[in-house]
SEGU-626824 format. One record per residue (C-alpha): residue in three letters; y, z, x. Coordinates in steps of 0.05 Angstrom, whole numbers, plus 5000, padded with zeros to 4 digits. Layout:
BEGIN
alaYZX/...
***
This chain:
BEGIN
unk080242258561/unk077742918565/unk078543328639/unk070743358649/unk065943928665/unk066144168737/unk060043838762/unk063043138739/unk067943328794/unk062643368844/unk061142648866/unk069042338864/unk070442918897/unk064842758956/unk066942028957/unk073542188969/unk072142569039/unk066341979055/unk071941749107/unk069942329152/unk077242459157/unk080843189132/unk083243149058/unk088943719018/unk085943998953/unk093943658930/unk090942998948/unk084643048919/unk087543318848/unk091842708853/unk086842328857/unk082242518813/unk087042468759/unk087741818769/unk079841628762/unk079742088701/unk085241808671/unk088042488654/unk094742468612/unk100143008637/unk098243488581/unk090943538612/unk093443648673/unk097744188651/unk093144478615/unk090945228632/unk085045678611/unk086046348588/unk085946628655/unk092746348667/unk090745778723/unk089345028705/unk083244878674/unk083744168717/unk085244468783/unk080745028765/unk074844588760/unk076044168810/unk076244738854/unk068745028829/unk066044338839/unk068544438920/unk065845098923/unk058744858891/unk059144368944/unk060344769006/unk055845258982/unk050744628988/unk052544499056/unk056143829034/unk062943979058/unk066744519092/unk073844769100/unk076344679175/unk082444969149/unk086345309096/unk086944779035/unk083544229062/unk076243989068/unk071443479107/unk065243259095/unk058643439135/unk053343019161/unk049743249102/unk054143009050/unk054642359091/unk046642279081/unk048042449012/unk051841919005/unk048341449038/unk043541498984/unk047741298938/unk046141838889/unk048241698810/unk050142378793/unk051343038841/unk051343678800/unk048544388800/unk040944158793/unk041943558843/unk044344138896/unk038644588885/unk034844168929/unk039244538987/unk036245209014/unk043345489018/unk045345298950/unk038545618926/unk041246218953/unk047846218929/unk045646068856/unk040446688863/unk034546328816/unk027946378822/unk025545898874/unk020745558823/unk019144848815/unk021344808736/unk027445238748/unk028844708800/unk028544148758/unk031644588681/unk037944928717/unk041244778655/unk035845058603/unk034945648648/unk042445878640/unk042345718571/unk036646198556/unk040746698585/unk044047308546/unk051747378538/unk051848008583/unk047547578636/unk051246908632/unk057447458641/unk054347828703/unk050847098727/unk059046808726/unk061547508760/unk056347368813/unk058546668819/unk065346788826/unk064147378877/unk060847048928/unk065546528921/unk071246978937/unk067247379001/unk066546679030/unk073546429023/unk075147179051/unk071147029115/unk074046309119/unk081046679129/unk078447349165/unk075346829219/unk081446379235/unk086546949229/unk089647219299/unk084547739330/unk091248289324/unk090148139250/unk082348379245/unk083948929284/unk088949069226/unk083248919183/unk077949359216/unk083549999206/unk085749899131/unk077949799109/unk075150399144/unk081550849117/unk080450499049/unk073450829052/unk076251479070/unk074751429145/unk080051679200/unk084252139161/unk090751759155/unk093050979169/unk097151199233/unk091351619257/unk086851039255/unk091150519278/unk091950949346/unk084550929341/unk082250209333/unk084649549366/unk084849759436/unk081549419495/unk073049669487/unk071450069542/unk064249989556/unk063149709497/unk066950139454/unk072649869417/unk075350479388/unk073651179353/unk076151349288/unk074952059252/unk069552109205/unk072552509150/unk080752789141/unk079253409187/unk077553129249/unk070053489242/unk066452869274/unk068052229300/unk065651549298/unk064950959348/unk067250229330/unk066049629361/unk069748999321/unk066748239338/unk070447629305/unk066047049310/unk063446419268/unk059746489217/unk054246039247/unk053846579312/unk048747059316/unk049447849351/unk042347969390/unk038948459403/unk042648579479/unk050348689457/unk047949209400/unk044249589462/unk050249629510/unk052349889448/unk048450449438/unk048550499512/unk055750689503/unk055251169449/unk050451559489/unk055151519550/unk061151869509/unk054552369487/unk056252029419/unk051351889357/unk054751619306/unk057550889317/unk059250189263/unk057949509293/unk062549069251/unk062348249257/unk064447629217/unk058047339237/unk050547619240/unk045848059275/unk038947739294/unk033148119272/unk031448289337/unk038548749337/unk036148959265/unk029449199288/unk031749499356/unk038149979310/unk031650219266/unk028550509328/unk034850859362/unk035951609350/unk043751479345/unk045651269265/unk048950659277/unk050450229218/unk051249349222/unk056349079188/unk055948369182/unk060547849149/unk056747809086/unk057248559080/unk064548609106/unk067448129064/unk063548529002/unk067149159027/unk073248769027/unk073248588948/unk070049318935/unk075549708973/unk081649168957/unk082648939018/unk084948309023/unk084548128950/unk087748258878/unk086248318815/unk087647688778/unk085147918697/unk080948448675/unk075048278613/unk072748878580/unk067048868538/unk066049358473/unk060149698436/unk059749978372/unk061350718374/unk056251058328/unk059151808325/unk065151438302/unk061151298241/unk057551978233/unk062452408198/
***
């Protein structure tokens, strides 16, 4: 038979982790191929990209479903279900795919819709009635948070010497602390006060600014009283300038409490970091280029 669309995928691909126990994307593909009845061909079949079109879909159906909440990665390559995808389950549900999962606030989110009742229940007419240039920009979207959460997935269990190395090549990838040795002397070192390091602001040495670097989970939240020690701290060094970077997320409390402060100090939080990542290269590569043509009309005016 055919290898089928991606959200085909979805509910094998949920009964396979109903066990509770960790699964390997290997296994899964394995077995999956066996309940299509794929032929070797199939399975070796790529899309123009260069990966294959079996594997590739397999893996979109697993991101559609941890973007739901259904399952999550404990580590690199494998995945376990959640208490929600066990309740899923339980309900024995016919069919799992992009319009069953837009019952899920988080999946709402990641699909960026409108939050309407028919756009709820027509997913499917709603993308067809899209443009080419928007189903384009809608996929580049898709594929983009994708990649920032995967990137936080690796940035979180990684070894803390490693986001420190992570925290340098960003901030001298956006043209912060002159040179890579200059900044490495800068960041990483035990925070003092709340400071973890200070790294020039521009090539000269004309300013400087104040890091401090949290890895946490992504469910953890930064209040309001660890952004004011450090504030605190930049005006102990008679400092104003100062990045709060974290894998996780500031409460709103922190939010509102940085608008009030004289000192510019600027949140970085793992949505945003891992955004920086892909826009500054860090961490990621280019895998194919798609550039898209319009008519040149001088051409024609001669």
């Amino acid at each position: 038979m055919a290898i089928p669309d991606f959200q085909k995928f979805m509910l094998p691909l949920l009964k396979i982790a109903e066990d509770g126990q960790i699964h390997s994307t290997t296994e899964a593909l394995n077995t999956l191929a066996s309940a299509f009845k794929l032929s070797q061909e199939e399975i070796d079949e790529l899309i123009p990209s260069g990966p294959s079109k079996f594997s590739n879909r397999m893996s979109w159906a697993k991101t559609h479903l941890k973007k739901a909440g259904l399952i999550e990665y404990p580590e690199k390559g494998n995945f376990v279900i959640t208490k929600r995808g066990l309740d899923v389950l339980n309900n024995d549900p016919h069919e799992i795919n992009m319009a069953f999962l837009m019952r899920f606030p988080e999946y709402q989110d990641f699909r960026k819709l409108n939050r309407t009742k028919e756009n709820k229940e027509n997913i499917e007419n709603v993308e067809i009635a899209l443009s080419p240039e928007e189903t384009i920009e809608s996929a580049y979207q898709e594929i983009r948070s994708s990649l920032a959460d995967e990137l936080l997935d690796y940035v979180i269990k990684s070894k803390p010497s490693f986001f420190e190395k992570l925290v340098v090549e960003l901030l001298v990838a956006m043209g912060y602390g002159g040179t890579h040795e200059n900044a490495a002397r800068a960041v990483g070192k035990s925070g003092d006060d709340g400071i973890d390091g200070i790294i020039d602001e521009d090539k000269l040495g004309l300013d400087s600014i104040y890091i401090q670097a949290k890895r946490y989970q992504l469910n953890s939240k930064i209040g309001s009283h660890d952004v004011r020690d450090f504030v605190g701290a930049l005006v102990g060094a008679n400092a104003n300038k100062g990045v709060f970077i974290t894998t996780a997320d500031f409460t709103k409390e922190a939010v509102n409490f940085i608008s009030r402060v004289n000192s510019k100090v600027v949140l970085i939080n793992g949505t945003r970091l891992a955004n920086l990542m892909i826009d500054y290269g860090i961490g990621v590569t280019t895998r194919i280029k798609y550039e898209i043509k319009t008519l040149d009309s001088d051409y024609f005016s001669i």
